[in-house]
C-alpha positions in Angstrom: 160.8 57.5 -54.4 161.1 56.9 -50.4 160.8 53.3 -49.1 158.0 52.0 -47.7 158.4 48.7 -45.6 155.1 47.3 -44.1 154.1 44.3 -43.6 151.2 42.8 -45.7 148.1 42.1 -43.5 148.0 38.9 -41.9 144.9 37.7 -43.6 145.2 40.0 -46.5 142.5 38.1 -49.2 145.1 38.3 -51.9 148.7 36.3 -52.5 151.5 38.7 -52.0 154.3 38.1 -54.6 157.5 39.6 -54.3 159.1 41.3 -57.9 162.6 41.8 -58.4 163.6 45.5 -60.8 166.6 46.0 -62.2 168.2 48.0 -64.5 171.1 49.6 -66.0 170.3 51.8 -69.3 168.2 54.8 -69.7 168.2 56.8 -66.3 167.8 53.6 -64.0 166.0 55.3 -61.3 163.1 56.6 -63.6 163.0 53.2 -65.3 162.4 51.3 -61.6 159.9 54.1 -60.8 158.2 53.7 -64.0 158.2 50.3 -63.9 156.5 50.3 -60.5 154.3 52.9 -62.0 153.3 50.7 -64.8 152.8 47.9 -62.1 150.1 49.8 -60.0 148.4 50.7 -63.9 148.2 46.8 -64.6 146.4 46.4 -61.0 149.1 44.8 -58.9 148.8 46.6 -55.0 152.2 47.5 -54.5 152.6 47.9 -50.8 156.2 48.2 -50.2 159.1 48.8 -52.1 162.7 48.5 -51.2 165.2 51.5 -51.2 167.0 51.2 -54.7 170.7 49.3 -54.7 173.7 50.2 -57.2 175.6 47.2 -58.2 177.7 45.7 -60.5 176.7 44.1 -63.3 176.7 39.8 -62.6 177.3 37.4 -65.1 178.8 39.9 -67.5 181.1 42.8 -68.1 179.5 46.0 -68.7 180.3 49.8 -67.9 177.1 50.4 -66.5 176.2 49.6 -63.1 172.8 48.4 -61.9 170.2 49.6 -59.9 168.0 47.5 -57.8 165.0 46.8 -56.1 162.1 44.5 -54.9 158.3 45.7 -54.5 156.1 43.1 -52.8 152.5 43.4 -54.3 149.0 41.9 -53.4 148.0 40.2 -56.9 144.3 38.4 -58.1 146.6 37.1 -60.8 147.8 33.8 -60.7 151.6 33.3 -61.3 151.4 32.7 -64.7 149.5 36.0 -65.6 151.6 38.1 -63.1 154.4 36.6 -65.3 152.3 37.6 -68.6 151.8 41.3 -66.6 155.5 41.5 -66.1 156.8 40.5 -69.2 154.4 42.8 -71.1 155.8 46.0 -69.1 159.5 44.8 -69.9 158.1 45.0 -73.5 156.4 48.4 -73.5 159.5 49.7 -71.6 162.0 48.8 -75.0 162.8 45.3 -73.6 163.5 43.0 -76.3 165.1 40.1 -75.2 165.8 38.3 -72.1 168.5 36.6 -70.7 169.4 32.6 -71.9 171.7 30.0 -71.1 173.7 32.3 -68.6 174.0 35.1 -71.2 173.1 38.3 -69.9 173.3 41.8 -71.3 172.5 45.4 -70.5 168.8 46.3 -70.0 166.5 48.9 -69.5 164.6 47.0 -67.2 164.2 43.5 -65.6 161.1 42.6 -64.0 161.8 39.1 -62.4 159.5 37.1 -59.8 161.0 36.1 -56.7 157.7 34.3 -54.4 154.5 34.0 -54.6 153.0 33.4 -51.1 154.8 30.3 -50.5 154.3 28.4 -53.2 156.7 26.2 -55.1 156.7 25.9 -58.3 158.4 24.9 -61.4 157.3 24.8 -64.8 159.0 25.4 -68.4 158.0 29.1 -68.0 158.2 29.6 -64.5 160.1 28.6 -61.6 159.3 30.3 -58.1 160.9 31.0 -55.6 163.3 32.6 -58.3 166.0 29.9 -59.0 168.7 32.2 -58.2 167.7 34.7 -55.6 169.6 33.4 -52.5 172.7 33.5 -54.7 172.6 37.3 -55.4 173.2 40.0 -52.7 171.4 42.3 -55.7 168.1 40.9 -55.0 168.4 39.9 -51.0 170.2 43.2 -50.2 166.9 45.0 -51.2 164.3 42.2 -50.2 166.1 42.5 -46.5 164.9 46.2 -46.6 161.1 45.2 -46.8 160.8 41.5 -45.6 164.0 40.5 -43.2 162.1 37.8 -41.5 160.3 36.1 -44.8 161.4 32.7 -45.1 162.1 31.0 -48.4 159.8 27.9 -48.8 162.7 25.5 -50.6 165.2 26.8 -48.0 163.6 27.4 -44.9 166.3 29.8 -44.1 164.8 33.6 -43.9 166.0 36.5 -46.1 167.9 38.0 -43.4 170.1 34.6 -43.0 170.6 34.1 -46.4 172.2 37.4 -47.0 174.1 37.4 -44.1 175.5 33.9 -45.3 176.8 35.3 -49.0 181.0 36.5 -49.3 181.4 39.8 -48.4 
């Protein structure tokens, strides 16, 4: 899968939302590219998508690396059904359980939202912008590929300046 890095149109009718993929079980690169195949099935536009990133697992200790990406997508759903969307394909993919309380675990694939538009918000479900993204070079190493210049609306700070912020 090559990247694609475009900009979405300025008054594109839709909210563009951002997805975070990961995975580390199964042949990670076919699970990202069937995840993002599974994405364009459940009617999200995906109109750019990150090169994939091999990391280390974070939070845990596991043999199996990571690899990463971010798509951005135009979306009629609202945040709370492109959650529902999201969570389904986890499901159908043989993803049984999330991450709690800090504990995290192998999986064959992570499907996590990182911004819708630039909306704030925060709900016992959903939190957006993704509550940890400007920690992890994981998620802003790829997003940097496809939107260098997007700036995070609880920050203010753009992708590009986050990432260059994190320890080497």
């Amino acid at each position: 899968m090559s990247v694609s890095r475009s900009a979405p149109p300025a008054s594109s009718p839709m909210p563009t939302a951002y997805i975070a993929l990961g995975s580390n079980l199964d042949n990670p690169r076919q699970q990202l590219i069937e995840a993002i195949r599974r994405m364009r099935i459940a009617g999200l536009q995906v109109y750019s998508i990150a090169p994939f990133v091999e990391t280390r697992p974070v939070g845990f200790a596991s043999e199996h690396l990571f690899l990463n990406s971010v798509v951005a997508v135009h979306t009629t759903a609202t945040p709370a059904e492109l959650l529902a969307q999201l969570q389904a394909i986890e499901r159908e993919m043989g993803r049984r359980h999330k991450s709690h309380d800090g504990i995290y675990s192998d999986r064959v694939i992570d499907l996590d939202i990182l911004l819708y538009d630039q909306r704030v918000i925060t709900t016992p479900e959903l939190t957006i912008p993704h509550p940890r993204m400007c920690e992890r070079a994981f998620v802003l190493q790829p997003l940097s590929y496809i939107a260098p210049e997007l700036t995070i609306p609880t920050t203010g700070t753009t992708v590009a300046q986050l990432l260059g912020a994190l320890p080497v």
